[in-house]
C-alpha positions in Angstrom: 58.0 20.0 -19.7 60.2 17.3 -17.8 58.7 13.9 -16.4 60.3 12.5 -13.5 62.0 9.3 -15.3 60.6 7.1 -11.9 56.8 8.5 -12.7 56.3 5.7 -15.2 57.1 2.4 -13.0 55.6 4.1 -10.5 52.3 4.5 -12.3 52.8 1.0 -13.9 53.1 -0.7 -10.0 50.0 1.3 -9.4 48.0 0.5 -11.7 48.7 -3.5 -11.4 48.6 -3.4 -7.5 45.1 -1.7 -8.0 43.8 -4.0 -10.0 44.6 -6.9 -7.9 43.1 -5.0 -5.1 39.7 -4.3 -7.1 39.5 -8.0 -8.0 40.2 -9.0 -4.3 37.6 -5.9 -3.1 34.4 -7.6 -5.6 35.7 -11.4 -5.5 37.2 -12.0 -8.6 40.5 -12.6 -7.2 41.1 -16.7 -6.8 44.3 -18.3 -6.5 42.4 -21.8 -5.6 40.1 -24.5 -7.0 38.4 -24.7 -3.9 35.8 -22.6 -4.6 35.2 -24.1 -8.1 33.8 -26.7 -6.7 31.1 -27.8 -4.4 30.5 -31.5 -2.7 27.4 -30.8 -2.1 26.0 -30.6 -5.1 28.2 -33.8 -6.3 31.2 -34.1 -8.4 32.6 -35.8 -11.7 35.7 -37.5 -11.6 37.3 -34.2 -12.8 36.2 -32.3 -10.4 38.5 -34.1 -7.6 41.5 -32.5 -6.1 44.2 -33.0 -3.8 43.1 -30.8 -0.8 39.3 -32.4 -0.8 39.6 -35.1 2.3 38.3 -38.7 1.9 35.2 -37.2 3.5 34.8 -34.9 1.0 35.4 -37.5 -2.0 32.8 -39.0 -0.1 30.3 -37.0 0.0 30.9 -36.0 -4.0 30.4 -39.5 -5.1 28.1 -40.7 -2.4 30.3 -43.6 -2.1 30.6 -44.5 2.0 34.6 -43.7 3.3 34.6 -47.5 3.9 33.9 -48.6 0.6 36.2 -45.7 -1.0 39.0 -46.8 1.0 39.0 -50.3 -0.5 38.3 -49.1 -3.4 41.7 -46.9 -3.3 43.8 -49.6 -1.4 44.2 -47.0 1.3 44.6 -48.7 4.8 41.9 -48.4 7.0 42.9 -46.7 10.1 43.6 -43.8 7.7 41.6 -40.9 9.0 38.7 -39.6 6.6 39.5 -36.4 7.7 43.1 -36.8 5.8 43.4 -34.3 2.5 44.0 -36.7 -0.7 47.4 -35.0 -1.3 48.5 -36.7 2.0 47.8 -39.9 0.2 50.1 -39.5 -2.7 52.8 -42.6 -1.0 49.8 -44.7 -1.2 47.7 -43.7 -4.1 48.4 -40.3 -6.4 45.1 -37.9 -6.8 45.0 -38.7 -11.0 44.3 -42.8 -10.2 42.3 -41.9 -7.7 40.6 -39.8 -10.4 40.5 -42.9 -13.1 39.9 -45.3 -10.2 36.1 -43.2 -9.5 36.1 -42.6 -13.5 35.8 -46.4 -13.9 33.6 -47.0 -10.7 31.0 -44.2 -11.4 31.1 -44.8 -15.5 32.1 -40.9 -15.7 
């Protein structure tokens, strides 16, 4: 009996490509943090990351925008819609992560 020598890569792609699709399909499948973690239910100084917005930092640490943008030495007509990783010629996301650390006593 003879094999096709292409049956093996073949099967190989199909197998991976099924997988990914079976993880996508029952919601294993996450190429982002953003899930991981909620503002709702409040964060550590771990927990923030560059795509959360000022509003979101916020909200985490129940610290107002005001007082979190002196406490960053972020200007004030920045937006608190603006993503943290938008800040990083100002302030980069791991101070801002000691900067709450030392402010919240995480």
């Amino acid at each position: 009996m003879r094999i096709h020598k292409l049956l093996l890569p073949v099967l190989v792609i199909a197998l991976l490509l099924g997988t990914i699709a079976f993880a996508r399909a029952t919601g294993y499948w996450q190429t982002t943090g953003r899930r991981a973690v909620s503002v709702q239910q409040g964060i550590s100084s771990t927990d923030i990351k560059g795509w959360m917005t000022l509003r979101d930092l916020s909200q985490g640490t129940e610290i107002p925008v005001e007082e979190l943008l002196v406490l960053l030495g972020i200007p004030a007509d920045v937006a608190e819609t603006t993503p943290l990783k938008d800040l990083e010629h100002v302030i980069s996301v791991g101070q801002v992560r000691a900067i709450i650390a030392d402010y919240t006593g995480d």
